[in-house]
FIKOLZA-1660 file (N, C-alpha, C; in steps of 0.1 Angstrom, whole numbers, plus 5000, padded with zeros to 4 digits):
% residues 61
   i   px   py   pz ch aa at
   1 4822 4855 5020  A  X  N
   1 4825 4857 5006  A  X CA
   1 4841 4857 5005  A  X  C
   2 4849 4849 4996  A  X  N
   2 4858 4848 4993  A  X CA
   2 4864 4863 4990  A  X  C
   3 4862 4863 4978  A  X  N
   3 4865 4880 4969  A  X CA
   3 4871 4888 4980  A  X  C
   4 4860 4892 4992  A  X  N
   4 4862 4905 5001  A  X CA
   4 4870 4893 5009  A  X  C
   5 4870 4887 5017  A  X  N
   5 4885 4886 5025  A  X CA
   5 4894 4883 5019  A  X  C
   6 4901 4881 5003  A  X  N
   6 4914 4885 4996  A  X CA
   6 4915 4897 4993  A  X  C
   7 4904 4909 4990  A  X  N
   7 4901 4923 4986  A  X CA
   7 4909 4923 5004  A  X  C
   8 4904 4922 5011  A  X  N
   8 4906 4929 5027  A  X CA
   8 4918 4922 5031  A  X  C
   9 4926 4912 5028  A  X  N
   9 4937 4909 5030  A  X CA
   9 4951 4913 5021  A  X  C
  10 4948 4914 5007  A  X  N
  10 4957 4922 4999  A  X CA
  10 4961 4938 5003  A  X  C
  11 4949 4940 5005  A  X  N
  11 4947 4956 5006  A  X CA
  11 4954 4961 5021  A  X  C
  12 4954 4948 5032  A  X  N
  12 4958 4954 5043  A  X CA
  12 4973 4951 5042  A  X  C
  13 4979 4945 5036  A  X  N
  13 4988 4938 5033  A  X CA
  13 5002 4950 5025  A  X  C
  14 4990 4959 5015  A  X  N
  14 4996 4967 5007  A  X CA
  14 4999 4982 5015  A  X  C
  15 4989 4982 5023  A  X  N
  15 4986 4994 5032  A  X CA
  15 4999 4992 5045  A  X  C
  16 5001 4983 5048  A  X  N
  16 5014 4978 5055  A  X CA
  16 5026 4980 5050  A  X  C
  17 5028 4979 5041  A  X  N
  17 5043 4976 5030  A  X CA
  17 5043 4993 5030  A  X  C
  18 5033 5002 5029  A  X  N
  18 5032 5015 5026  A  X CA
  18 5035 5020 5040  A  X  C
  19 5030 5018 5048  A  X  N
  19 5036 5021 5066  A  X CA
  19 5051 5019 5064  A  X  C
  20 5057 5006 5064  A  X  N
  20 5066 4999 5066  A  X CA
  20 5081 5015 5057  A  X  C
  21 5075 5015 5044  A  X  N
  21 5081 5029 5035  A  X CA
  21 5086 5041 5043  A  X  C
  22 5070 5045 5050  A  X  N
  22 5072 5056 5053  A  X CA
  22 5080 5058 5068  A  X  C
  23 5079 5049 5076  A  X  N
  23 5084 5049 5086  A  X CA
  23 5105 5044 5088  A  X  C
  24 5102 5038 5076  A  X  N
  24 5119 5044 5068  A  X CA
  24 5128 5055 5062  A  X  C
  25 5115 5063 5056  A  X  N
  25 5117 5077 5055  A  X CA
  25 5119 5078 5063  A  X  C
  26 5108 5079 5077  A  X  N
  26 5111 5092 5087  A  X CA
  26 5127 5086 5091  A  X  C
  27 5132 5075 5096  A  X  N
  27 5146 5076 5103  A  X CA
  27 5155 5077 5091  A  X  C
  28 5152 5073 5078  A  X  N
  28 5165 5078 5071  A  X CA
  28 5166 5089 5063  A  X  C
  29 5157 5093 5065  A  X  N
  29 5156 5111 5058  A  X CA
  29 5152 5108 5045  A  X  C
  30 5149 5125 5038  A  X  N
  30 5147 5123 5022  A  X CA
  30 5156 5122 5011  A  X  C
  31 5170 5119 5017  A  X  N
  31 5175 5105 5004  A  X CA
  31 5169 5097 5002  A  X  C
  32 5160 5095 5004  A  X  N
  32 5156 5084 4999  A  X CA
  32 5144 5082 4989  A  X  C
  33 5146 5095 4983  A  X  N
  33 5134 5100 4970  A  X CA
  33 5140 5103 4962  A  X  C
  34 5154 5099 4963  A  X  N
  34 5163 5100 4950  A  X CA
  34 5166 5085 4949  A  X  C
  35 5162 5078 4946  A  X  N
  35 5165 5063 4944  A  X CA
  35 5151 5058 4940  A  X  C
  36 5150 5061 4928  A  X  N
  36 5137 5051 4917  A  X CA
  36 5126 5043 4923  A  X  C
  37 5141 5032 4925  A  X  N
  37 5135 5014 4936  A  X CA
  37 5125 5021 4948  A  X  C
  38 5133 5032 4954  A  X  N
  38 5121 5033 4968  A  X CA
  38 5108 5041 4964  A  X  C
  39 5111 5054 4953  A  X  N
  39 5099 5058 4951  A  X CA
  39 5089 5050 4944  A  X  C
  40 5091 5040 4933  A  X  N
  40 5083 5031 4925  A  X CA
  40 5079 5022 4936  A  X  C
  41 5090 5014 4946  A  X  N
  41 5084 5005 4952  A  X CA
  41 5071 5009 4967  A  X  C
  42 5068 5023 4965  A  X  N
  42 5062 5033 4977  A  X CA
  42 5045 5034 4966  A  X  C
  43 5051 5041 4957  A  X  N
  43 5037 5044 4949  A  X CA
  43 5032 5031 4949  A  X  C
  44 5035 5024 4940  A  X  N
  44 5032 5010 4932  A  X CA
  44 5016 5008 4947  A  X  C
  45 5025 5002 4957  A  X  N
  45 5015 4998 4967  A  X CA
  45 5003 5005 4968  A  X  C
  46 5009 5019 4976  A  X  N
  46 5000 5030 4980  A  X CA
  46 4986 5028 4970  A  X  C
  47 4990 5028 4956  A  X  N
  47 4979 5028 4945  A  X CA
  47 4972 5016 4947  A  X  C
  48 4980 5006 4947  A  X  N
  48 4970 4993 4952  A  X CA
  48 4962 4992 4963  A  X  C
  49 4967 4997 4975  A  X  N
  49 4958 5000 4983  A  X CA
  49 4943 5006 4984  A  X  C
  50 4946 5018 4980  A  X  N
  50 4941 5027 4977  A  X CA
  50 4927 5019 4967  A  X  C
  51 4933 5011 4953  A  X  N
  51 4921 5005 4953  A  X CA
  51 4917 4995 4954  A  X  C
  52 4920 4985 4963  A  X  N
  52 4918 4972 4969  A  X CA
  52 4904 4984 4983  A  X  C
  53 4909 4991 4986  A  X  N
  53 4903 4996 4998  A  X CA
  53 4883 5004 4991  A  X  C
  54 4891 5006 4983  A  X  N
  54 4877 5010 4971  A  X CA
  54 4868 4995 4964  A  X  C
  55 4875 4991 4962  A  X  N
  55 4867 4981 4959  A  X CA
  55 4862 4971 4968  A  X  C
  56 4867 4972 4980  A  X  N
  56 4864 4963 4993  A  X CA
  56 4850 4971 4999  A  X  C
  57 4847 4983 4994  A  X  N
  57 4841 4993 4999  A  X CA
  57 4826 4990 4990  A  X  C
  58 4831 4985 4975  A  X  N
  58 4819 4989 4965  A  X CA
  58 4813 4970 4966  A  X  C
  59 4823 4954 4970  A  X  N
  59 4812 4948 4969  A  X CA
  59 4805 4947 4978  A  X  C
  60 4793 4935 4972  A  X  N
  60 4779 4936 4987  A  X CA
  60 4785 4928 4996  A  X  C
  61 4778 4934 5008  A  X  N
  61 4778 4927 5025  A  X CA
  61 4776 4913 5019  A  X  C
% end
């Protein structure tokens, strides 16, 4: 099924970019939750993920 391997490739993709954030926090500390671009560009994903991973969950096998 098409749908679920772009649903399972977006979603791991988004879920990455959200690793990729947080693991910049930890070496550059929490400056970096005063600058818009990083908190908008941290959520934004996270939420996508979050439901690309739900919805990868709800179609059928």
């Amino acid at each position: 099924m098409r749908v679920k391997a772009y649903v399972l490739t977006t979603g791991v993709l988004f879920g990455l970019l959200v690793l990729v954030h947080l693991w910049r926090f930890s070496l550059e500390g929490p400056g970096l939750w005063r600058d818009p671009f990083y908190v908008v560009s941290t959520i934004v994903p996270a939420g996508l993920f979050v439901w690309a991973w739900r919805l990868y969950r709800s179609l059928p096998r």
